[in-house]
C-alpha positions in Angstrom: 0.0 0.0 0.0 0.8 3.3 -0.3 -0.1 6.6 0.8 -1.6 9.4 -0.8 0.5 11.4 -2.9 1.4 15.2 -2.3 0.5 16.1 -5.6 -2.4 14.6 -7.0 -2.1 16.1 -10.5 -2.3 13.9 -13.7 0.3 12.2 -15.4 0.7 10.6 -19.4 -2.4 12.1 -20.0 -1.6 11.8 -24.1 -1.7 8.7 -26.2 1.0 7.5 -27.8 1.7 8.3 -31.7 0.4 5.4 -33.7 1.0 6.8 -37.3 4.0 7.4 -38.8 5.4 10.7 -39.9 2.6 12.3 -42.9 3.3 12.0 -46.1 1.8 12.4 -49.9 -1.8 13.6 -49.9 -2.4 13.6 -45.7 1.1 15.7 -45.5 -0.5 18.3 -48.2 -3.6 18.7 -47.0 -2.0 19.4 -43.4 0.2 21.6 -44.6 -2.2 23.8 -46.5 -4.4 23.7 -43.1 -1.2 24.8 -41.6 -0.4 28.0 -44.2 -3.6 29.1 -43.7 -3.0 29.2 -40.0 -0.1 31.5 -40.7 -1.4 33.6 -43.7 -2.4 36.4 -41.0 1.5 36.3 -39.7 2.4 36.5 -42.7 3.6 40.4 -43.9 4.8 40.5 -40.2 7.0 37.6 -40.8 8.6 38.8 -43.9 7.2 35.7 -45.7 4.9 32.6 -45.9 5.6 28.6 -45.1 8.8 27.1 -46.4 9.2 23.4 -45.9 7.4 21.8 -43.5 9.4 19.6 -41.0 6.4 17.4 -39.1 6.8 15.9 -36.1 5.4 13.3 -34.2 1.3 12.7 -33.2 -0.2 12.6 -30.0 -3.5 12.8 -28.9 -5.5 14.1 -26.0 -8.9 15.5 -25.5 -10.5 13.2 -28.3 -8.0 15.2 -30.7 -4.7 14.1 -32.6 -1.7 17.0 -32.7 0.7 17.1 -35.1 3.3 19.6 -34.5 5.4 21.2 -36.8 8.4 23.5 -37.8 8.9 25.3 -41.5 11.6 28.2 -42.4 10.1 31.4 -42.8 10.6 32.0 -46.9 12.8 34.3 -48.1 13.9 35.6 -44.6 15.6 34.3 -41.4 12.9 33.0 -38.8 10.7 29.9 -38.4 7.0 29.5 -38.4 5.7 26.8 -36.0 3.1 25.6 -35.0 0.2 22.3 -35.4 -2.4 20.9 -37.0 -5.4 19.0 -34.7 -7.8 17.0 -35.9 -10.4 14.1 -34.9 -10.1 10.5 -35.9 -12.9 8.1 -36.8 -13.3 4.6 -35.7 -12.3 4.1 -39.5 -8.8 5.9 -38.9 -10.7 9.1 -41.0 -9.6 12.5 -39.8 -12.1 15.3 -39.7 -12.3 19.0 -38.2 -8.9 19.9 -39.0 -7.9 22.9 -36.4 -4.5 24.5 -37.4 -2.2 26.9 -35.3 0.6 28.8 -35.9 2.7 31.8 -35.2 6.6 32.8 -35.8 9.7 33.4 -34.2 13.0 35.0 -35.1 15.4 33.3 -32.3 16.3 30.2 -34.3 18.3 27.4 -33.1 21.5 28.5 -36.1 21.9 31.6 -33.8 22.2 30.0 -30.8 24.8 27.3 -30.8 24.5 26.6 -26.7 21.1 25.2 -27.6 20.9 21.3 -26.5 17.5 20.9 -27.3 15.4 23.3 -30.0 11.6 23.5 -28.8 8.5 24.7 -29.1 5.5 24.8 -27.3 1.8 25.1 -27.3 -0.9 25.6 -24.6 -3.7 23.3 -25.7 -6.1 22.7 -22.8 -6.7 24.1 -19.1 -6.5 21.2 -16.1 -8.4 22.2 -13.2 -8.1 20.3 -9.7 -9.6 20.1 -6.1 -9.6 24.4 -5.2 -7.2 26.8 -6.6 -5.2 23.7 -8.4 -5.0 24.3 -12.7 -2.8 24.0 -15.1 -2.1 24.5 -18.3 -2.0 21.4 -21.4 1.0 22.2 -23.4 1.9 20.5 -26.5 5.9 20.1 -26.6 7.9 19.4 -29.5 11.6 19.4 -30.2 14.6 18.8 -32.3 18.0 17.6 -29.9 21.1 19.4 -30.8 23.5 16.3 -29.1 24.1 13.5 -30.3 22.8 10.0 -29.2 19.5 10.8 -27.7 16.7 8.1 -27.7 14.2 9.2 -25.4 12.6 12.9 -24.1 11.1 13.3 -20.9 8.7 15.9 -19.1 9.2 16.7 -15.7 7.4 18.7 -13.0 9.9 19.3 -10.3 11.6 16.0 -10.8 8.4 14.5 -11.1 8.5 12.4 -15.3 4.5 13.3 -16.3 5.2 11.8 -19.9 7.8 10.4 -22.0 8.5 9.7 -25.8 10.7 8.1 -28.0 13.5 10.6 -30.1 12.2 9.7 -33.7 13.8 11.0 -36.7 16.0 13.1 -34.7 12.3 14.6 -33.2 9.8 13.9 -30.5 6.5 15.1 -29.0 5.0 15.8 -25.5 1.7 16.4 -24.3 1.7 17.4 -20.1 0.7 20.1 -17.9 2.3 23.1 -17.1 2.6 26.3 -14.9 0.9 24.7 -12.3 -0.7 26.2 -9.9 -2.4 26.1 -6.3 0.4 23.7 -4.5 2.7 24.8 -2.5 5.3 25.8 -5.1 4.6 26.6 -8.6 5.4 23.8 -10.8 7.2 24.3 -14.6 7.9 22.1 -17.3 11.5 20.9 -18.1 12.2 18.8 -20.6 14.9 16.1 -20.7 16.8 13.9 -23.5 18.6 10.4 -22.5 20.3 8.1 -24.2 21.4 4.3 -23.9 21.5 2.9 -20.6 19.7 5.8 -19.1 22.4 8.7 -19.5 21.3 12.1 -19.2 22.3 13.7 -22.5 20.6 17.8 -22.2 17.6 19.3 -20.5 16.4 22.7 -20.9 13.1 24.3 -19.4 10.5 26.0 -21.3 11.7 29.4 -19.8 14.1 31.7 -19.9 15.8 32.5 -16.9 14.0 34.5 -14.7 10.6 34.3 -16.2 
């Protein structure tokens, strides 16, 4: 037996991905869901979608996330971003939801990175009083070598866990939780064979 636990918040909440990377028609029809999502950025940026680099799909709330990353064209900057949908009992997708925005800190500018990510809050999580949190979608690129797993963690504390794919990998866990004790932050972590410890890097800068 054991007692109860001092933070009762939930933990692998997501499922795992069960489709491979998109491709061909699927991968299109994402990606224009995806450019019209950042058509509105798209004089601020300095340009539209380049290629799209997708990463891997989890799902939560009844809906599938596919993150993803593209160049900004004709300009230094990335757009990122994902593309949410529902899937049938027959494997369909339907009610294709796309977000995106842009950034112009890219990971060529900062060769200290370990790990290049991005984030998205897709949900709220609200416990017994004042508790809450935020869903955040995680995805990420690692910058060392060797890496075969990611991790998120809440004080220590792994709340989900995926396989390093293609050189990428997705999370789906709560964040900037609140109404404990301490306020509780997402870092994520990379590992490779026999359990080393390769990088970690939170989602916020220093003194956020």
């Amino acid at each position: 037996m054991r007692p109860p636990v001092a933070r009762p918040i939930p933990r692998f909440i997501a499922a795992a991905s069960i489709e491979g990377l998109p491709y061909g028609r699927w991968a299109q029809q994402l990606r224009d869901a995806l450019a019209k999502a950042a058509e509105p950025h798209a004089e601020e940026a300095g340009g539209g979608l380049a290629e799209v680099t997708w990463f891997p799909e989890r799902s939560w709330g009844g809906r599938v996330f596919v993150p993803a990353i593209a160049p900004i064209e004709g300009r230094e900057g990335e757009y990122f971003g994902y593309v949410s949908f529902v899937r049938a009992e027959d494997g369909e997708p339907s009610d294709l939801k796309a977000e995106a925005d842009f950034t112009d800190v890219v990971v060529e500018d900062n060769p200290d990175w370990q790990i290049d990510l991005n984030e998205e809050v897709v949900g709220k999580w609200r416990g017994e009083g004042e508790r809450r949190g935020d869903v955040t979608l995680v995805w990420g690129t690692p910058m060392v070598r060797g890496a075969l797993a990611a991790t998120a963690e809440l004080d220590g504390d792994v709340v989900d866990q995926a396989p390093v794919s293609d050189e990428r990998f997705t999370l789906i866990a709560l964040d900037a939780v609140k109404g404990f004790p301490d306020d509780l932050y997402l870092e994520v972590r990379l590992w490779g064979s026999r359990n080393v410890e390769l990088a970690r890097e939170s989602l916020y800068e220093p003194g956020e």
